[in-house]
C-alpha positions in Angstrom: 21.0 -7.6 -47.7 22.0 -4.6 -46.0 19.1 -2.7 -47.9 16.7 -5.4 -46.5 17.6 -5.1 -43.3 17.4 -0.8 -43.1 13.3 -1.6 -43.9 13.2 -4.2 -40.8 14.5 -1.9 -39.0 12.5 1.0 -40.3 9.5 -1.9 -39.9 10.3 -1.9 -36.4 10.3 1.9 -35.5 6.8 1.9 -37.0 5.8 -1.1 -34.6 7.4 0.9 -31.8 5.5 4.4 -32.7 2.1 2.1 -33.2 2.9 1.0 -29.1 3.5 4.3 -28.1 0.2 5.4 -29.7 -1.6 2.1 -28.2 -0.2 2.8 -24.7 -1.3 6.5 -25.1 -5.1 5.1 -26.2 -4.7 2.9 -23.0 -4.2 5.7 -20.8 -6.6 8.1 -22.2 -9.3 5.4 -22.0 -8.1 4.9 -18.1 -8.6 8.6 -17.5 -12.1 8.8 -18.9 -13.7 5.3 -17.3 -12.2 6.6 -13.9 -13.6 10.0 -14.3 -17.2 8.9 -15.0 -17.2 6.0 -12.5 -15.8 8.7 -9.6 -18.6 11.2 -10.7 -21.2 8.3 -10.6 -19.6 7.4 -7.4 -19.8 10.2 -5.7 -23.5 11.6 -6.8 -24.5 8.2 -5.2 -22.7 9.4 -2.2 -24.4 12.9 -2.3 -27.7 11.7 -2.4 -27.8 9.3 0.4 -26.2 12.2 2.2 -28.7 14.7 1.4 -31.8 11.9 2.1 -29.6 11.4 6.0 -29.2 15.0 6.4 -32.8 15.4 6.1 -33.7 12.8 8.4 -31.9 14.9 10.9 -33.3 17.8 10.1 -36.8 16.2 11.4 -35.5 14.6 14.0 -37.9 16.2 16.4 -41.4 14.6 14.2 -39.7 11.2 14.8 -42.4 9.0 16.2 -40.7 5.5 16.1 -36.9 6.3 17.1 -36.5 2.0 16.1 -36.9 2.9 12.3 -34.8 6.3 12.3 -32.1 4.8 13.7 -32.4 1.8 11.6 -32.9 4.0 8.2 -29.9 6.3 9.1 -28.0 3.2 9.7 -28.7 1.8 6.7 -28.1 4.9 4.9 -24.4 5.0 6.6 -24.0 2.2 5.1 -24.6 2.4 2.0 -22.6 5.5 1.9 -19.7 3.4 3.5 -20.1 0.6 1.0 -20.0 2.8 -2.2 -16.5 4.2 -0.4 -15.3 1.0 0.1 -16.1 0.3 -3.3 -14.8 3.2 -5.0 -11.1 2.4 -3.4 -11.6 -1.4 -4.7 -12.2 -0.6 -8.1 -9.3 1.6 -8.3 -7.2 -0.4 -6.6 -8.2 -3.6 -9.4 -8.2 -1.1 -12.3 -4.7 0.7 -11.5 -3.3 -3.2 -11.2 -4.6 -4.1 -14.5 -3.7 -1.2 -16.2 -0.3 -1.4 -14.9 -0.1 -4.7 -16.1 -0.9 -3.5 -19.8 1.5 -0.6 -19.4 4.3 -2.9 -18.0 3.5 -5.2 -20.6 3.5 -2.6 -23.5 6.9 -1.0 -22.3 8.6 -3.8 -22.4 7.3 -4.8 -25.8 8.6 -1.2 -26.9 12.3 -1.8 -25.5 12.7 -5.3 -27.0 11.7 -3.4 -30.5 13.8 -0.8 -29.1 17.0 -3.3 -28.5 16.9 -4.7 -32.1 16.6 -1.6 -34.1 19.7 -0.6 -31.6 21.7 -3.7 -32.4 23.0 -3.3 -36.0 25.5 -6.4 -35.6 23.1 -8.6 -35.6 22.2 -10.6 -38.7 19.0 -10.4 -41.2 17.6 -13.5 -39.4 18.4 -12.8 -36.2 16.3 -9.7 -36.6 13.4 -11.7 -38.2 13.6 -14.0 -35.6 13.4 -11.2 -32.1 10.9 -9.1 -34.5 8.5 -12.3 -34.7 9.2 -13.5 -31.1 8.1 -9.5 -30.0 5.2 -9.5 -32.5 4.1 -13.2 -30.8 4.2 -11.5 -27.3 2.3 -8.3 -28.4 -0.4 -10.1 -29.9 -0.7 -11.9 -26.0 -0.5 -7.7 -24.4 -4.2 -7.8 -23.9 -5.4 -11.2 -23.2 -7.3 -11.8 -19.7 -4.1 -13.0 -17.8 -3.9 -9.7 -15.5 -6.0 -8.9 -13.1 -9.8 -9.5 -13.2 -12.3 -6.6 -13.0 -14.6 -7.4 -10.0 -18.3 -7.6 -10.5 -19.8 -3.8 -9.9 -23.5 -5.2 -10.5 -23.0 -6.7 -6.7 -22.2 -3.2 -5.5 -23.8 -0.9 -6.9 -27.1 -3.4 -5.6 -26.2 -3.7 -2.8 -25.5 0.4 -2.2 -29.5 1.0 -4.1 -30.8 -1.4 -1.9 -29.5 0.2 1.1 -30.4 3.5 0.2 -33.3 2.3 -0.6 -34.8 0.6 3.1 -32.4 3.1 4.7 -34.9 6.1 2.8 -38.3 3.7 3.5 -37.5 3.4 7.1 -36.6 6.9 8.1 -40.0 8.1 6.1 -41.6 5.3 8.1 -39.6 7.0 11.4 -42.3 10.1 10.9 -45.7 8.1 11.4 -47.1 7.1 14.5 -48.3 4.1 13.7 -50.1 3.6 17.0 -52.5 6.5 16.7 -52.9 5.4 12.9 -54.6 1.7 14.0 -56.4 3.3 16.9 
């Protein structure tokens, strides 16, 4: 008996390692998505900088004032948007994997408890060990928080970059003398 229960608990340090290394996988994962979508982010950023800067930078060839100020407008925008986006999806994604992380650590000091508690019997053991396993296999399922839908932004920020970048182009002709 006694011999059965050293390999459930030996059983259950392995189970606790295997979390540690899932939760380490987790955060790894976490660090590389965020890196890429801030670079992404920020190029976007850049270029509808650069493309406002350069409307500027002509401000004196402006021959319809309506469309510059609409295409730098737009351009603001879409600058603004892609912030307010960046701080949303970090916001969502640090929720849900803090969620995963809570949920993990507390998986990790049940095992934890039992392999601690040597008083308790064979079945007892069994019993917590399956009841921890049951909530382990439930870690990952979709009850956190939901991702939001990033096809809607990043749309909406091309979009505006793109009328913002037609509109101050169309800022430089004179249409008048054009038709005349």
């Amino acid at each position: 008996m006694e011999e059965e229960k050293k390999k459930l608990v030996e059983s259950n340090i392995g189970w606790i390692e295997h979390d540690l290394r899932i939760m380490k996988d987790v955060i790894e994962k976490h660090g590389r998505v965020r890196k890429g979508a801030i670079q992404y982010n920020y190029e976007l950023i850049t270029i509808a900088g650069i493309v406002a800067g350069f409307g500027f930078t002509g401000i004196g060839r402006v021959e319809t004032i309506f469309a510059f100020l609409i295409g730098e407008a737009l351009l603001f925008s879409a600058i603004v948007v892609d912030l307010w986006f960046v701080k949303k999806m970090f916001l969502d994604e640090a929720k849900l994997f803090a969620t995963y992380i809570d949920k993990l650590g507390k998986a990790i000091n049940k095992r934890r408890s039992i392999s601690l508690n040597i008083k308790s019997t064979l079945d007892e053991m069994k019993k917590s060990m399956n009841e921890i396993s049951l909530e382990e296999s439930k870690i990952f399922d979709d009850d956190g928080p939901h991702n939001i839908n990033s096809d809607v932004f990043f749309n909406t920020i091309i979009c505006l970059f793109i009328f913002g970048t037609t509109s101050l182009l169309l800022s430089f002709i004179n249409f008048y003398q054009l038709f005349n």
